[in-house]
C-alpha positions in Angstrom: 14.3 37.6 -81.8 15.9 40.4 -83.9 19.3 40.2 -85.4 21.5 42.5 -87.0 24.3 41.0 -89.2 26.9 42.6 -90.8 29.5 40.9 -93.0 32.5 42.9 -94.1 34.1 42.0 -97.2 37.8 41.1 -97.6 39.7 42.9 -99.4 40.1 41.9 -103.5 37.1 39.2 -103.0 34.6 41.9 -105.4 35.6 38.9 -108.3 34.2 35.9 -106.0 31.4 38.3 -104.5 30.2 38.4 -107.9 30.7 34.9 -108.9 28.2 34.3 -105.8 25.8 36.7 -106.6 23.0 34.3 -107.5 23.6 32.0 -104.8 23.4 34.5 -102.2 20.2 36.2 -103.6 18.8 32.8 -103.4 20.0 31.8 -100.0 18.4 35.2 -98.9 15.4 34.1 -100.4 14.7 31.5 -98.1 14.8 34.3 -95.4 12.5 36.8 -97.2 9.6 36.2 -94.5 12.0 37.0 -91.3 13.8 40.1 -93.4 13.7 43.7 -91.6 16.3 45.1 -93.8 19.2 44.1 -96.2 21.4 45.7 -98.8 25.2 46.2 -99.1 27.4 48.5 -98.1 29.5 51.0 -100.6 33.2 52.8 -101.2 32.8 56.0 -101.2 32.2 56.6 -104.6 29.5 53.9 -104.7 31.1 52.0 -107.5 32.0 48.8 -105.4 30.6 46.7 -102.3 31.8 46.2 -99.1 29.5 44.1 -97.1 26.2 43.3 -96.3 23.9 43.9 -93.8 20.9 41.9 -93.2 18.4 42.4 -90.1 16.5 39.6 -89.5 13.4 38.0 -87.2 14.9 34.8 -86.5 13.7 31.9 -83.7 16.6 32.2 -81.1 20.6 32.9 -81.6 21.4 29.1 -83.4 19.6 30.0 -86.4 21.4 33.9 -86.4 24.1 32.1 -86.6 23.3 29.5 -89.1 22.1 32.6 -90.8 25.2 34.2 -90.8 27.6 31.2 -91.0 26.2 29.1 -94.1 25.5 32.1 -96.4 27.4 31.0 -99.7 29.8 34.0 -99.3 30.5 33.5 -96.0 31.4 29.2 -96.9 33.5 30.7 -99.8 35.4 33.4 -97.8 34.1 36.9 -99.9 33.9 38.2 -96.0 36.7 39.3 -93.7 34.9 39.1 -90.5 31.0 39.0 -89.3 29.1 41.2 -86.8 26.5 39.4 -85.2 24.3 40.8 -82.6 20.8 40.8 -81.4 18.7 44.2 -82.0 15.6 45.7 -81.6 13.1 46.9 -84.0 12.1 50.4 -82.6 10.5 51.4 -85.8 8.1 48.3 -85.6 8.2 48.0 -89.1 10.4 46.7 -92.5 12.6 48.9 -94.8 9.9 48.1 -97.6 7.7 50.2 -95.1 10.1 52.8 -95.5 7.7 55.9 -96.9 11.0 56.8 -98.4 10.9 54.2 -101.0 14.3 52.3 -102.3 15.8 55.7 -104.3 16.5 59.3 -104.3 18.8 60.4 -101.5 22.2 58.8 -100.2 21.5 56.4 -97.7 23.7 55.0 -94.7 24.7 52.3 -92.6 25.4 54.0 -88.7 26.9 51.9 -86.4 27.7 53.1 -82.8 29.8 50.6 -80.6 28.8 51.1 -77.3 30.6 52.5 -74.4 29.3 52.8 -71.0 25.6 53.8 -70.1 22.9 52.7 -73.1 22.4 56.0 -75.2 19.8 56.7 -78.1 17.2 54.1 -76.8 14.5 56.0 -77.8 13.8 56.9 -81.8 15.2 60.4 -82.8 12.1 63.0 -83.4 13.4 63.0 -86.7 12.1 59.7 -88.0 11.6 61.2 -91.7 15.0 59.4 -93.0 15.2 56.3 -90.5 14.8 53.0 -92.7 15.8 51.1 -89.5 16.8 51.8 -85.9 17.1 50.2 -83.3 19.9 48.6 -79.9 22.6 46.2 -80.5 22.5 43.8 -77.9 24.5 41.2 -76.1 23.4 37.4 -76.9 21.1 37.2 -74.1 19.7 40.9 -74.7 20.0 42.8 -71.8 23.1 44.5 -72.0 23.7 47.9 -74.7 26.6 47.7 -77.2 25.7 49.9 -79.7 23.1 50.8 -81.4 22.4 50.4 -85.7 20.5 52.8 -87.8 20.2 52.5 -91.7 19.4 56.3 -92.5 18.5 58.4 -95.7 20.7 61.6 -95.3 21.5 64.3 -97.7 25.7 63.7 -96.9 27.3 61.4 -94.2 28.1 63.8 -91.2 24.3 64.1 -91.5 23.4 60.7 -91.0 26.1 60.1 -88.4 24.4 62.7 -86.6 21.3 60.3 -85.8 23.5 59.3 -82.6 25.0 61.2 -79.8 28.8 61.2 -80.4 30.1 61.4 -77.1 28.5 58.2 -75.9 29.8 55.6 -78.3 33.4 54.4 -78.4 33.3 54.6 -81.8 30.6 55.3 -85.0 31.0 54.4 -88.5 29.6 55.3 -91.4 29.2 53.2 -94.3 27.4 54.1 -98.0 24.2 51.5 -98.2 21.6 50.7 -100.5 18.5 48.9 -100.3 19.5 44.9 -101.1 17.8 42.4 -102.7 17.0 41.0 -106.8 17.1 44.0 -109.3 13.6 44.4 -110.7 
């Protein structure tokens, strides 16, 4: 099963997020097997984080949440709140499959919260600058809420443009970068 998780950091926790830095690297590398995509997300200039998103390949919705709940910066309170939802990998594959590699371009974290009928099931044409893509689901997976796309995009209005506007309640953008150790 697929899960996409978001953390969202609280505000003024950048000092503790980086206190935690090498024990969340290592917690996530315990999870590097099940890993579709991770990386946080950025202000606007790109100076600071935000949160993190990590989409995983995980047995069944316990460990999601395990997942979710024992990550160090989670136990030590860096994060504000937690999106947890299951979600489907319609590109079939992993952002290190990405042709795009991990630079050049801006990239972006699109989240559509659902509202009403499912919309943008099916991948966009365009699958040049999707990393990932895919349906946020309900627990048990058969009912729409959303739908998640990381996205390489020259600007933001660009990359929000991956979903259909007027079927979604509400879409976000958020600045992203790949995740993981620095070389």
């Amino acid at each position: 099963m697929e899960f996409f998780c978001y953390h969202r950091d609280r505000p003024g926790s950048l000092p503790l997020r980086n206190e935690l830095l090498e024990e969340h690297w290592s917690y996530m590398d315990r999870y590097a097997a099940e890993m579709i995509a991770r990386g946080p997300t950025l202000t606007s200039d790109g100076d600071a984080p935000t949160g993190s998103v990590h989409i995983l390949d995980l047995p069944d919705p316990a460990a999601a949440r395990a997942f979710v709940f024992d990550e160090p910066g989670y136990q030590a309170g860096t994060y504000r709140d937690v999106m947890l939802r299951r979600w489907r990998n319609t590109l079939g594959r992993t952002m290190w499959d990405f042709s795009g590699g991990r630079t050049g371009g801006s990239r972006y974290l699109v989240l559509g919260l659902g509202e009403g009928e499912a919309a943008d099931l099916p991948v966009p044409a365009d699958q040049d600058g999707l990393i990932a893509y895919g349906p946020l689901l309900s627990d048990d997976g058969d009912t729409w809420l959303g739908t998640a796309a990381l996205v390489r995009a020259p600007d933001a209005d660009t990359a929000r443009a991956v979903l259909t506007p007027d079927r979604y309640a509400d879409i976000e953008v958020h600045n992203w970068q790949f995740g993981g150790r620095p070389s």
